[in-house]
N, C-alpha and C positions, 0 to 999 in steps of 0.2 A: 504494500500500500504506500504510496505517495501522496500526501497533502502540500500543495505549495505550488509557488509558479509555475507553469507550463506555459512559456513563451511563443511557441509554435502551436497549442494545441496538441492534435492527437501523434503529428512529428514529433515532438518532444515527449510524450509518453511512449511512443517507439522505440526512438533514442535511450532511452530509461530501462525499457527493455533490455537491451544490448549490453548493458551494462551489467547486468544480475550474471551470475555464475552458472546457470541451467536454460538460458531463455526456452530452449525447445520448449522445456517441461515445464516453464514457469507460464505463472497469471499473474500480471499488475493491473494494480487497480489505482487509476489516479485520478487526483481530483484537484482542480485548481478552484478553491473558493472564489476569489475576485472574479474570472470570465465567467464562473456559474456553470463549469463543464464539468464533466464525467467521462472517461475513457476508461474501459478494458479490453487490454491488448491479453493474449493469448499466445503461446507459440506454439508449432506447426504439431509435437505430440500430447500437448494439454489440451487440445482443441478437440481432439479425439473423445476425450471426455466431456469438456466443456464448450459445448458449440456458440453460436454469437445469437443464436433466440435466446437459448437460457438465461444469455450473459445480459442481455436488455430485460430482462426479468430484473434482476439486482439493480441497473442503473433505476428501472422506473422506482424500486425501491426506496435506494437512494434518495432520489431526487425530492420524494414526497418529505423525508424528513429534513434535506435541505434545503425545502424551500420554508422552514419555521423556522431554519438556521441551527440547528442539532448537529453539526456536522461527524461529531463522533460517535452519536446513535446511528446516525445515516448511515456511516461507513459498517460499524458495526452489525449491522441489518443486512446490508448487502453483501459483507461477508459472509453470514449466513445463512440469506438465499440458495449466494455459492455454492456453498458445502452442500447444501439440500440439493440442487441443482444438478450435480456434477452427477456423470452414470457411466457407467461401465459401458464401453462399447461391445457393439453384438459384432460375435464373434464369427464368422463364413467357413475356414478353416480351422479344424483342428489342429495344424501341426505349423500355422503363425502364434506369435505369443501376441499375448490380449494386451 
């Protein structure tokens, strides 16, 4: 989770991205209060689980408690969604790992 400026927007939450030690496997969640935005970027084997409808499940989340200004219920919430969210990809082969 990142709270704070995000200069570019959802570029800079990208950027952010790149940075983490797993991106594949990683999910950031950023939130620039001032622009009033919400990004969750995903990378290419967390996506697997967590696809980008789910993932606008949490931002609407989010957003509700952000807009009464709660921002660390909000984030808190939509981390939770998250975890609720997240599923086990269906499996086609047996003899790929899941």
């Amino acid at each position: 989770v990142h709270v704070g400026n995000l200069d570019e927007g959802r570029a800079s939450a990208e950027a952010l991205m790149g940075t983490l030690p797993a991106p594949a496997n990683s999910v950031l969640v950023a939130v620039d209060p001032d622009a009033r935005s919400v990004d969750i970027v995903t990378g290419p084997q967390a996506r697997r689980w967590l696809p980008d409808d789910r993932c606008q499940l949490a931002i609407l989340t989010m957003s509700s408690r952000f807009a009464y200004g709660d921002i660390a219920g909000g984030v808190r919430a939509g981390l939770i969604v998250l975890g609720e969210q997240a599923m086990h990809p269906t499996v086609l082969f047996t003899d790929e790992p899941a």
